[in-house]
LUMDRENRO-612459 format. One record per residue: x, z, y of N, C-alpha, C in turn. Coordinates in steps of 0.05 Angstrom, whole numbers, plus 5000, padded with zeros to 4 digits. Example, Ala and Ser with C-alpha at 12.3 -4.5 7.8 and 13.67 -1.06 7.14 Angstrom:
<rs>
526451564886524651564910526451564934 525751424955527351434979525851575001 
</rs>
This chain:
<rs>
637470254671636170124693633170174692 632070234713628670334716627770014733 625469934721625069814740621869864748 620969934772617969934788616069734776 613269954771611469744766611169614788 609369384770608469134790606669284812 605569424800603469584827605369634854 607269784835608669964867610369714881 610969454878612169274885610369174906 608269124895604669054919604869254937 604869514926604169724942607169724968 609469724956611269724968611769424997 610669294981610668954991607968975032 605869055018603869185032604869345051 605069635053606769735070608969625095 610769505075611369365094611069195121 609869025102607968805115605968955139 605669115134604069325161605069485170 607969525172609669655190609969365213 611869225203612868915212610868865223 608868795222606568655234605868855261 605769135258605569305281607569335307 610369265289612669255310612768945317 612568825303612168565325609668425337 607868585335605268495347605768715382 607368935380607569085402611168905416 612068845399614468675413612568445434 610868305425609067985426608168135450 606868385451604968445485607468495502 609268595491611468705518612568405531 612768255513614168045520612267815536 609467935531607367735546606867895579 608268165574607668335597609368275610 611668115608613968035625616168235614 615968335594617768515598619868405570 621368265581622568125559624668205557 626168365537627668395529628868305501 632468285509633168145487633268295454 632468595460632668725442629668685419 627968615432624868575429626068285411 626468165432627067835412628767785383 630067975390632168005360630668235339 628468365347627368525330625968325314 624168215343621867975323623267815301 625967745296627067545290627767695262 628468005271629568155238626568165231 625068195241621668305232621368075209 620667865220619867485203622167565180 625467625180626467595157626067865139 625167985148624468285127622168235110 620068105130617668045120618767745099 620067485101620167415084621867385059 624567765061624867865037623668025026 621768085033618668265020617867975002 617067795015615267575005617267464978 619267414979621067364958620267504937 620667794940621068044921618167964908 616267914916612667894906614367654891 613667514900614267154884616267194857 617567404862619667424833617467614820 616967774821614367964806612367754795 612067624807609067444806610367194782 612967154784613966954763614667134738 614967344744616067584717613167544702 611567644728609067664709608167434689 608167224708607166914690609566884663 611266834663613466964639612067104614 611067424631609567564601608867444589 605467354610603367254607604366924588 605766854588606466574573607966694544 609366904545609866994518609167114507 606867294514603967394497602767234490 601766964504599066834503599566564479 
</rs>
């Protein structure tokens, strides 16, 4: 089993987070343009849960890390 540094997890985490944010900030104008579709609404909805299994994935890194950091220190 390989597992990703903490970097590429940020880095990976990041990315994300600025795909998601681009597709639902362009879902948010269509839908203010009247142009509401239900496909738009169910994107925004996978967008928020992608973004907060990104945010999970950090929070377990970030507890790994405090872990080391408590059994080095």
């Amino acid at each position: 089993m390989t597992v990703a540094p903490i970097t590429s997890v940020f880095a990976d985490f990041m990315r994300s987070v600025s795909t998601v944010t681009a597709r639902f900030e362009e879902r948010a104008r269509a839908i203010a343009r009247g142009e509401i579709d239900s496909e738009d609404i169910v994107g925004m909805i996978e967008d928020r849960r992608a973004v907060e299994a990104d945010l999970a994935t950090v929070r377990v890194a970030d507890e790994m890390i405090g872990s080391l950091l408590d059994m080095v220190a």
